[in-house]
VOGU-3710 file (C-alpha; in Angstrom, 3 decimals, decimal comma):
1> xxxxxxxxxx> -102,079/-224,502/-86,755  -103,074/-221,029/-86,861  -99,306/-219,781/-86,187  -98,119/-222,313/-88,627  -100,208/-220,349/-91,837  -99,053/-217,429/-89,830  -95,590/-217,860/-90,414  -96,150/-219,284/-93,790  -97,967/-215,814/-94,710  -95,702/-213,938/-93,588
11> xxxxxxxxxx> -92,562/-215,796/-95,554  -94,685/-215,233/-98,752  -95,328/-211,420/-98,006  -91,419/-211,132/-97,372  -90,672/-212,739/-101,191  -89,205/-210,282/-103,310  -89,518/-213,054/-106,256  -93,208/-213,631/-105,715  -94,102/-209,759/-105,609  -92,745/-209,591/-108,803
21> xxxxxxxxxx> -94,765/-212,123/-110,324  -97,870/-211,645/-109,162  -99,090/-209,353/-111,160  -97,989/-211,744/-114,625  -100,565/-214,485/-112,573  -104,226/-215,241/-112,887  -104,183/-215,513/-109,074  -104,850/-212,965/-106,163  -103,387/-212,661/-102,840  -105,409/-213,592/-99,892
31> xxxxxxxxxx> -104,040/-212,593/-96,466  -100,282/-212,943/-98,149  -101,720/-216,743/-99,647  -102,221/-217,244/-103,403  -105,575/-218,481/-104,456  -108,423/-218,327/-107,503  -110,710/-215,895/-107,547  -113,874/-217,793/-105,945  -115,789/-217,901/-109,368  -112,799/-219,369/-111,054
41> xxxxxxxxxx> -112,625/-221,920/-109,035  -115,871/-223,086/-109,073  -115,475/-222,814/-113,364  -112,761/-225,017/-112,744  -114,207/-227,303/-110,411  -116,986/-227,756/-112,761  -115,064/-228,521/-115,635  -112,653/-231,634/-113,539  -115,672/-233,717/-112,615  -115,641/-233,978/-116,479
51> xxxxxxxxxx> -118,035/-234,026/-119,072  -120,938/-235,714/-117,524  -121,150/-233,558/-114,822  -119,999/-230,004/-116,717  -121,626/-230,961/-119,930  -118,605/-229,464/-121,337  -117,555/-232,055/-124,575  -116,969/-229,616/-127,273  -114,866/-226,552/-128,769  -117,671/-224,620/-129,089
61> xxxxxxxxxx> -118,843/-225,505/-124,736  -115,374/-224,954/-123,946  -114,671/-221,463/-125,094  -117,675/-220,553/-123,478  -116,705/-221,562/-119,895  -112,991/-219,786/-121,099  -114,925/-216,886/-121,517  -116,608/-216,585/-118,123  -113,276/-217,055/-116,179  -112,046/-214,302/-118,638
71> xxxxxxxxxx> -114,703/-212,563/-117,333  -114,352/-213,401/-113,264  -110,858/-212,595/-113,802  -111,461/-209,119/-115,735  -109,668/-209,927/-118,988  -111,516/-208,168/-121,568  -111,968/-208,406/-125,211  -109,285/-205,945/-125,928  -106,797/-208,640/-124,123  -107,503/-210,688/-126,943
81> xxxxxxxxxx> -107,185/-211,684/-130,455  -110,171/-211,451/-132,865  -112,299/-214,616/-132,247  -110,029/-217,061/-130,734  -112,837/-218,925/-129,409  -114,223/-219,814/-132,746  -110,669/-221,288/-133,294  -111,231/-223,791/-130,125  -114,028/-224,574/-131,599  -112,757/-225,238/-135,086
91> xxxxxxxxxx> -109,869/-227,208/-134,145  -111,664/-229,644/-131,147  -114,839/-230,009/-133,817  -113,684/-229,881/-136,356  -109,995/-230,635/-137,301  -109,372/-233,497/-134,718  -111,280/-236,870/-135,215  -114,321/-237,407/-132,736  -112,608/-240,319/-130,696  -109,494/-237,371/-130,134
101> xxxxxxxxxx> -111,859/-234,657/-129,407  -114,120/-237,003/-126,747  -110,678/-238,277/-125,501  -109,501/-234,955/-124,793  -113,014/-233,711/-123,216  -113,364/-236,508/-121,304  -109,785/-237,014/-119,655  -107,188/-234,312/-120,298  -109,290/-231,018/-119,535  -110,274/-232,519/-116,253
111> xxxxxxxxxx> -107,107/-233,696/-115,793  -105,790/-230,249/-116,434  -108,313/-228,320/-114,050  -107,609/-230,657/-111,696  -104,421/-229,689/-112,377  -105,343/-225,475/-111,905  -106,880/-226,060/-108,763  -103,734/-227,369/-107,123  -101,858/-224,109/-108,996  -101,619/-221,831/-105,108
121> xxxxxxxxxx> -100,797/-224,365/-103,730  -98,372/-225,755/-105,788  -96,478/-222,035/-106,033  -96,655/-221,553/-102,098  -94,510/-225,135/-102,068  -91,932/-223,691/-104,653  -91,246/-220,453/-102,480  -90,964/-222,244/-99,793  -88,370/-224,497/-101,363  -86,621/-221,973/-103,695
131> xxxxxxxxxx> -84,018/-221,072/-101,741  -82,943/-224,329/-100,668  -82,254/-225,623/-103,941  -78,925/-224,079/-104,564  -77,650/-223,267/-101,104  -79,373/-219,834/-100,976  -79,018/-218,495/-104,293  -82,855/-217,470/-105,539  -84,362/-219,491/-107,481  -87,870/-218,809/-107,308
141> xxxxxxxxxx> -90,679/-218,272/-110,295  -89,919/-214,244/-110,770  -89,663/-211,748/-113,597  -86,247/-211,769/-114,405  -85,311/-208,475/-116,137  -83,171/-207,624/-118,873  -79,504/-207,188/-117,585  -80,227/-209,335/-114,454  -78,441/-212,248/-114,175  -80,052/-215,241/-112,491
151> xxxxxxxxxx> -81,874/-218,688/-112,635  -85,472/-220,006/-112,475  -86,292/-223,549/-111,280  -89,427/-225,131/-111,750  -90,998/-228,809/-111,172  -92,116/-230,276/-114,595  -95,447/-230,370/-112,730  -95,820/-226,531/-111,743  -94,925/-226,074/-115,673  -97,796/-228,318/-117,073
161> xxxxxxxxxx> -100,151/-226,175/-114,852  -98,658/-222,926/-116,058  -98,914/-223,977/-119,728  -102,692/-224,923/-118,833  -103,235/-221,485/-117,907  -102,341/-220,601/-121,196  -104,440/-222,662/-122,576  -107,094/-221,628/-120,803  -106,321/-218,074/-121,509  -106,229/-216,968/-117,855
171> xxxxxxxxxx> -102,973/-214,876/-117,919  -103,400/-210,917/-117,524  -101,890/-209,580/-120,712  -102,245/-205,770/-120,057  -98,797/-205,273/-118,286  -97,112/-207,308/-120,163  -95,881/-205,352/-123,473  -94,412/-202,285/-120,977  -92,120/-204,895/-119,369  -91,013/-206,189/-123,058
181> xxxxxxxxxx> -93,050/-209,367/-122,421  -94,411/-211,350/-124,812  -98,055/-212,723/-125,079  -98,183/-215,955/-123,550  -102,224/-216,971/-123,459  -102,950/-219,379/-126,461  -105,509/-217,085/-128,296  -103,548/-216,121/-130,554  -102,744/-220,033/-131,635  -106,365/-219,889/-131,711
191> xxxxxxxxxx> -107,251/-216,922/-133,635  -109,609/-217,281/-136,354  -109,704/-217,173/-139,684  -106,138/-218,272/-139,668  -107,360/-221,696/-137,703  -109,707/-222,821/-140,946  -106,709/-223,163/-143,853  -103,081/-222,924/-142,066  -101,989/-226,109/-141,202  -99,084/-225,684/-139,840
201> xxxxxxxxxx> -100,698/-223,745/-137,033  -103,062/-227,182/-136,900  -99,897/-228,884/-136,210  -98,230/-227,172/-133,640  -101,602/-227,263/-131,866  -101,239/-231,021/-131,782  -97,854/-230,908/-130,836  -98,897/-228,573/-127,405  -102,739/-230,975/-126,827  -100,301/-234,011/-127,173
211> xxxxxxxxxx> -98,132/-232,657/-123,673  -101,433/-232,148/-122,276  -102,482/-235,809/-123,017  -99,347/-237,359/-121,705  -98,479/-235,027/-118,686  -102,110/-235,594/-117,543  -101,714/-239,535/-117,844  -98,550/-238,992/-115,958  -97,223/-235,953/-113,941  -93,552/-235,911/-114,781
221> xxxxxxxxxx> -91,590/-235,727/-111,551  -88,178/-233,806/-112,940  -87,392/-229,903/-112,882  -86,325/-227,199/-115,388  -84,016/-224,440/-114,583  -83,703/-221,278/-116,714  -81,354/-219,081/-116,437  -80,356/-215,422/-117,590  -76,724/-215,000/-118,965  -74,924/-211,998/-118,677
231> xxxxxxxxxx> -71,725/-210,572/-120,232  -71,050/-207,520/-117,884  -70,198/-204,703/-120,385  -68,231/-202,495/-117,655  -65,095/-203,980/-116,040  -66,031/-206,765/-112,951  -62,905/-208,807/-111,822  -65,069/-211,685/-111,060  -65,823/-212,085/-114,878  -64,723/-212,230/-118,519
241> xxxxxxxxxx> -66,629/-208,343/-119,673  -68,072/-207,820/-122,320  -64,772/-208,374/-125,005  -63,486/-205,364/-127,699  -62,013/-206,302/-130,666  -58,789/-206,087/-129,699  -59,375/-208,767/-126,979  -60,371/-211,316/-130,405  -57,616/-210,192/-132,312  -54,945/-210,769/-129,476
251> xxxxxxxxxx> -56,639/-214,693/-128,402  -54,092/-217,476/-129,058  -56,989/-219,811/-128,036  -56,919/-222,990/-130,320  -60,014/-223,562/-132,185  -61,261/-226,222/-131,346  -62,715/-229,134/-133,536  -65,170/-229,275/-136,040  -68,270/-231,772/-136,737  -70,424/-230,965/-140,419
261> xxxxxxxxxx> -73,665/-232,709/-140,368  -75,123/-232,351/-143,871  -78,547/-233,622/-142,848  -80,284/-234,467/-139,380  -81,773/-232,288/-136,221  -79,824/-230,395/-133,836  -82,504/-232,029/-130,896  -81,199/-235,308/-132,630  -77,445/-235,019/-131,821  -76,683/-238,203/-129,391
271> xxxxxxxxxx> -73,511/-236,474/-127,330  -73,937/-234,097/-124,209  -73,921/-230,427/-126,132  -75,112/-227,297/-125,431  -78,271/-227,138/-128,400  -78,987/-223,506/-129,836  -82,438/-222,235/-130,518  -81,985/-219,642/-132,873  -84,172/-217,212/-131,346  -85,056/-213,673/-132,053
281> xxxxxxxxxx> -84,466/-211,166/-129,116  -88,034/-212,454/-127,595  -87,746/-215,940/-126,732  -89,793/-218,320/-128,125  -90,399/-216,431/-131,102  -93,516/-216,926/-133,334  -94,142/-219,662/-131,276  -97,607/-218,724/-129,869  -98,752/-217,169/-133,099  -99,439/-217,952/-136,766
291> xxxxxxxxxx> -95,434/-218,572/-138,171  -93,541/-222,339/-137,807  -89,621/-221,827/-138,025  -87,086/-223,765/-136,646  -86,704/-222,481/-132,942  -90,734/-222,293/-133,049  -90,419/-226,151/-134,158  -88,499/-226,328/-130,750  -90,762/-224,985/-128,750  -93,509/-226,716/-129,150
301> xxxxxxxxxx> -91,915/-230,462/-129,446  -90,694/-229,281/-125,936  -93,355/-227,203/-124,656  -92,214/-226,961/-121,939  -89,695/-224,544/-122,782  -92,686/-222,383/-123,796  -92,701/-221,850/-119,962  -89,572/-219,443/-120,073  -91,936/-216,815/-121,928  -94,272/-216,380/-118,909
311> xxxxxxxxxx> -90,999/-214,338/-116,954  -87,996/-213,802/-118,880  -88,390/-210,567/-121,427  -86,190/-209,766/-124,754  -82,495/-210,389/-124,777  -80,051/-207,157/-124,529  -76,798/-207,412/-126,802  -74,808/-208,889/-124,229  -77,154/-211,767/-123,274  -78,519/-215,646/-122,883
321> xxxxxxxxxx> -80,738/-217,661/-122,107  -80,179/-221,625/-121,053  -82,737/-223,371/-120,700  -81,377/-227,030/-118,906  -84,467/-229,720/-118,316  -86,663/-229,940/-120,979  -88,454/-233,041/-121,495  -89,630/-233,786/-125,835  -92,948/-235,112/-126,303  -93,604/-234,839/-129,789
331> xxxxxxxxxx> -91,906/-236,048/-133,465  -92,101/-233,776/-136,900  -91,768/-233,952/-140,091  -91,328/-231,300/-142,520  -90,378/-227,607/-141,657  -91,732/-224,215/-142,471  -95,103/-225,011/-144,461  -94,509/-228,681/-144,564  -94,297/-228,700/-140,727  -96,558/-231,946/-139,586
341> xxxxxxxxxx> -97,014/-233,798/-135,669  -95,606/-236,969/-136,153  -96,340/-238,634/-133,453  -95,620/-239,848/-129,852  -91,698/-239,510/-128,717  -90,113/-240,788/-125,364  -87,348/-238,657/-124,397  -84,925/-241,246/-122,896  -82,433/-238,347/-122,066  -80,434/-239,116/-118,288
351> xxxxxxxxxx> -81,023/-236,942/-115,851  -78,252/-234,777/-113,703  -78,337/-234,464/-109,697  -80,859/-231,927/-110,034  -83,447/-233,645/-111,719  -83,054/-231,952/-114,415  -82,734/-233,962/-117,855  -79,492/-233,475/-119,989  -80,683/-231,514/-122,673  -79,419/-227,991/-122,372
361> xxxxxxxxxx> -81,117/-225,422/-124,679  -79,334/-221,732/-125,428  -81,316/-219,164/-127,005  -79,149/-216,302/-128,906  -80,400/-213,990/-130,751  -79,119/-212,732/-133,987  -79,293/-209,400/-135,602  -82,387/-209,646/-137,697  -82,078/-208,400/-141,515  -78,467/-207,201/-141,321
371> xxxxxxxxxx> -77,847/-206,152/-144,758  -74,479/-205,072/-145,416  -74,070/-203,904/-142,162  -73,006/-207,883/-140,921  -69,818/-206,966/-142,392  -68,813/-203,723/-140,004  -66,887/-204,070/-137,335  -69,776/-203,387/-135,068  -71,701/-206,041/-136,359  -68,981/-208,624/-135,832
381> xxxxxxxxxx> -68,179/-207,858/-132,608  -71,999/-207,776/-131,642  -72,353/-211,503/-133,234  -69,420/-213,074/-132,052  -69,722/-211,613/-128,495  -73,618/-212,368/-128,529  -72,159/-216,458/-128,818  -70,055/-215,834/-126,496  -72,302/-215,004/-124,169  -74,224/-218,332/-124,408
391> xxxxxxxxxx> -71,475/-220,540/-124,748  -69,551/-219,633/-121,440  -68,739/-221,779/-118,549  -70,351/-221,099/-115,415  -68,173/-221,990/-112,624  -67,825/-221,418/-108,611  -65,283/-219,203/-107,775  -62,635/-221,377/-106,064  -59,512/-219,324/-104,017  -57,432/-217,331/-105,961
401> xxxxxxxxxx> -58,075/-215,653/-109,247  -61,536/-216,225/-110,500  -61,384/-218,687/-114,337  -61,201/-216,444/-117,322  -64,343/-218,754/-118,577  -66,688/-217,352/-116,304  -70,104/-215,062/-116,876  -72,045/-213,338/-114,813  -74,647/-216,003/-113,028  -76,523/-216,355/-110,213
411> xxxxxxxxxx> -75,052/-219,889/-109,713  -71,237/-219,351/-109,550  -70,482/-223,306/-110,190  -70,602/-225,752/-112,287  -73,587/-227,375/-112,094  -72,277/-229,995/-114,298  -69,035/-231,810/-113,123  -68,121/-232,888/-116,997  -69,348/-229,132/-117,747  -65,590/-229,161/-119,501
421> xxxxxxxxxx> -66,435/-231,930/-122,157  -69,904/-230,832/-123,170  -69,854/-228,778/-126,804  -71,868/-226,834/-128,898  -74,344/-228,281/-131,113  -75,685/-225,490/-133,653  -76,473/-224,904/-137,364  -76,922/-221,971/-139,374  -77,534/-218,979/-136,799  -79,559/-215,854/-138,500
431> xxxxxxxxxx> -79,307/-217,470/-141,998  -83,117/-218,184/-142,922  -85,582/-214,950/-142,418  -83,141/-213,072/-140,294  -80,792/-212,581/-143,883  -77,288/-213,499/-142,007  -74,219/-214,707/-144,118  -73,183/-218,176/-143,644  -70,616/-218,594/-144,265  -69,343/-215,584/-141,491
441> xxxxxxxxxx> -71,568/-217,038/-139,175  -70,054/-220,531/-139,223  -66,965/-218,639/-138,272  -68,059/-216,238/-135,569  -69,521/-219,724/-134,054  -66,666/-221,226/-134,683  -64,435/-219,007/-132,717  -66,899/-218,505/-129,833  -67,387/-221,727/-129,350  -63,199/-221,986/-129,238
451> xxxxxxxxxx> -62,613/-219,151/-126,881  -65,168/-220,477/-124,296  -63,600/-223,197/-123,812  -66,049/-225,776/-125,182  -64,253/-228,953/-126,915  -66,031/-228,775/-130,116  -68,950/-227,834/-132,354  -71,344/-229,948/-134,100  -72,498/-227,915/-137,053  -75,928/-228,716/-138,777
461> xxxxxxxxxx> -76,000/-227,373/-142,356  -79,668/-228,426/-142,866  -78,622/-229,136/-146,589  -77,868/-225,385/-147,167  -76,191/-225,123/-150,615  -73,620/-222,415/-149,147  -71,724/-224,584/-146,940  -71,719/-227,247/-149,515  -68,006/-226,831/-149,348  -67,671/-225,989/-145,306
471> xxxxxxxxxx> -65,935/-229,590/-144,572  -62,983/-228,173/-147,164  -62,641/-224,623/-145,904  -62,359/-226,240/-142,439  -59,768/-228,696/-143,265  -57,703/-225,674/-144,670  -58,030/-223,507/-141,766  -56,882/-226,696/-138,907  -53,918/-227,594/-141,440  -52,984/-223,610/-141,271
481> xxxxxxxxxx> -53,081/-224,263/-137,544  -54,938/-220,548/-137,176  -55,799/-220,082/-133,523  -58,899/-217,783/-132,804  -56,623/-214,422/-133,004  -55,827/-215,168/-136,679  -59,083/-216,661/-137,817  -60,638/-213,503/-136,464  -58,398/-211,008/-137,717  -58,885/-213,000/-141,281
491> xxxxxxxxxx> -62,845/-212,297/-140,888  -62,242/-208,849/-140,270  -59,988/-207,930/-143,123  -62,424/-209,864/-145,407  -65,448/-208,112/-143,650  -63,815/-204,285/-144,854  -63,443/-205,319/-148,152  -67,122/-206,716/-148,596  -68,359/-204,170/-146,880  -66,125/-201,223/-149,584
501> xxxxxxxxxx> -67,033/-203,909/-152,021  -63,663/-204,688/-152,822  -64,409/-208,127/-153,232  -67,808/-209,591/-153,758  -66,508/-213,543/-152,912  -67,675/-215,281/-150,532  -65,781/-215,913/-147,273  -64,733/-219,484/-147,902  -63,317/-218,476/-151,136  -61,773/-215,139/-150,442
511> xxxxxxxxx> -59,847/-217,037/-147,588  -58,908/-220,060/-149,657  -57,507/-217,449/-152,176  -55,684/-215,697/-149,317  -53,894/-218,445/-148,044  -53,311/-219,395/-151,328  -51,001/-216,574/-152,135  -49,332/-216,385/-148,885  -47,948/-219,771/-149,057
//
């Protein structure tokens, strides 16, 4: 026995992945094994024998016992918010009904230390498994750096307790800012004053206790994988680099076809697409604090994509993120302001070889309050490459030449054998808050989408009054038979002259009007 936690000691002390995580974790290493601080422990032991035995059946009990394993684990004040706590206690006492609160007391935040104390354990298993998961490649829990390609995978259950250190506020936040981390405890959620008047915040609260209340009735038994996307920017003959303009302008790639969806939910689409979160350069957004737009919607309807913000930091240029896994929990109504919980959803989603459910998530990032500069060269090429990036194939190098279709990955297959007949389901990229033109991005979708290879795109306008006319423009373009050279060079020319404000049209009419006259 003793040579047996010997061995397993020293395996631990030789993982590159867990050294680099260690220090993001509310855990300390104990002869090269993970475990609570002692006083945390018993905190948490207290708190699963429920509220009978921890007297712990309010907001107002609970932030107090959050605030002593703050304490044991040397979080200070300055770690947080202003007066979260008073937000636990405003929401649990106040904003919930007393049959919710005592339900949640009495069986999810037992459930969920129950669920803490298993947490060493739980990531000792995972190392010891991560490299056997895809033949060898890494795939253990580990900060995964900007410019690093390479995949995460995680068990549904070591996400729900991961998530319940965020609720519980347990996750050192000091380092996190110089490694262009975001904050991932739940004070913020929390903070007060916001907690008494904003709703929405109310709602996406209930969205995240409702995954508590059904992962604690049942442990889902599936996996997540997340993965890092490069597109190399210097030449590598093993992948498509990062492409010029003259590499768009040259494609005779077909573009491919075309699906408008004037109303509905890009989680919604039935088929087997690739779903983008419209995410700012920090994934996950606004999600943990006081703002409720689309991609934040996302995350917390599928919290446990929320995971992904524990290790992977802001997006470079030539980057992705897909997320593949992700079980829903929650329905919505309303967005923005009129954001509500809806309800209980099943996710009846199949699941691949890997356990992973078929619902692949890609978070790109567009440029954020572009202005006129959308229409430079620069900023074209950094859109439609930024797409590009997400939509890729990933496939194993086979003999011969490696497939034009290929970015940088730490798999190097397919994971997927139908990989080839899964599209792109989006809707209107950097349009909202970020300020982006819609009727450009549409297109710079439109030929990424093409030129990786993906069959089509399913394109959600969310009732947005500038694509009222998209299913027309469309029609022209496939009847013109433009491949993704000629689209392309078409978005340029029209770029220069909005740009010199030589024309002050939109798109979909200054290309109407062009074709018009050269026919």
């Amino acid at each position: 026995m003793f040579f047996r936690k010997l061995g397993k000691a020293l395996k631990m002390e030789k993982k590159e992945d867990h050294r680099s995580i260690l220090k993001y974790l509310p855990l300390v290493s104990q002869s090269s094994s993970l475990a609570w601080p002692r006083s945390v422990e018993q905190e948490l032991q207290t708190l699963s024998m429920g509220p009978n035995k921890s007297m712990v059946d309010s907001g107002k009990v609970l932030a107090l016992h959050i605030t002593n394993m703050r304490k044991s684990l040397s979080l200070d004040a300055s770690d947080r918010s202003p007066d979260p706590l008073q937000g636990y206690a405003i929401f649990f006492d106040k904003k919930i009904s007393r049959e919710e609160s005592a339900k949640f007391f009495g069986e999810v935040v037992p459930a969920l230390c129950g669920l803490l104390l298993q947490l060493p354990s739980m990531l000792e298993t995972h190392y010891q498994n991560a490299d056997h998961v895809l033949d060898g490649v890494t795939s253990g829990l580990r900060l995964l750096a900007p410019q690093e390609a390479g995949i995460v995978f995680l068990s549904q259950e070591l996400i729900a307790a991961l998530l319940a250190c965020s609720f519980f506020c347990l996750f050192p936040e000091a380092d996190r800012r110089s490694k262009h981390l975001q904050s991932i405890n739940f004070d913020d959620l929390f903070s007060f004053p916001s907690m008494i008047h904003c709703t929405k915040r109310e709602n996406k609260i209930r969205c995240i206790v409702h995954y508590f209340e059904r992962v604690c009735q049942c442990i889902p038994t599936g996996f997540v994988s997340f993965e890092r996307k490069v597109l190399p920017r210097g030449h590598n003959p093993h992948y498509v680099s990062y492409p010029n303009a003259d590499y768009w302008a040259k494609s005779t790639t077909p573009l491919c076809s075309v699906e408008i969806h004037t109303s509905g939910a890009i989680e919604d689409q039935p088929g087997e697409a690739l779903e983008v979160d419209f995410a700012d350069e920090y994934i996950g957004g606004l999600t943990l604090s006081y703002d409720t737009l689309q991609e934040e919607i996302r995350f917390v309807i599928n919290p446990e994509l929320i995971a992904g913000m524990i290790f992977l930091p802001r997006m470079d240029a030539n980057e992705a993120i897909e997320i593949v896994g992700v079980e829903r929990f929650s329905r919505y109504t309303g967005y923005g302001p009129s954001f509500q919980y809806a309800g209980d959803y099943t996710d009846e989603k199949d699941s691949d070889t890997f356990k992973r459910r078929k619902t692949r998530v890609i978070a790109i990032d567009a440029l954020p309050n572009p202005g006129s500069t959308q229409y430079k060269p620069d900023g074209l090429l950094r859109e439609i490459n930024k797409a590009f990036s997400g939509y890729l194939h990933q496939c194993k190098h086979q003999a011969g030449p490696p497939p034009s279709s290929s970015v940088e990955s730490s798999k190097r297959w397919c994971m997927d054998d139908h990989e080839e007949k899964v599209g792109v389901a989006t809707g209107n990229w950097g349009c909202g808050v970020f300020g982006g033109d819609p009727e450009v991005k549409i297109m710079l979708q439109w030929l990424a989408i093409s030129q990786s290879g993906r069959p089509f795109m399913s394109y959600y306008t969310f009732g947005l009054q500038a694509l009222q006319n998209v299913n027309r423009v469309v029609e022209r373009i496939s009847l013109q038979e433009m491949n993704v050279g000629e689209l392309w060079s078409k978005l340029v020319e029209y770029s220069a002259e909005r740009f010199s404000r030589r024309t002050r049209l939109g798109f979909f009419s200054w290309l109407t009007s062009s074709l018009s006259a050269t026919n």
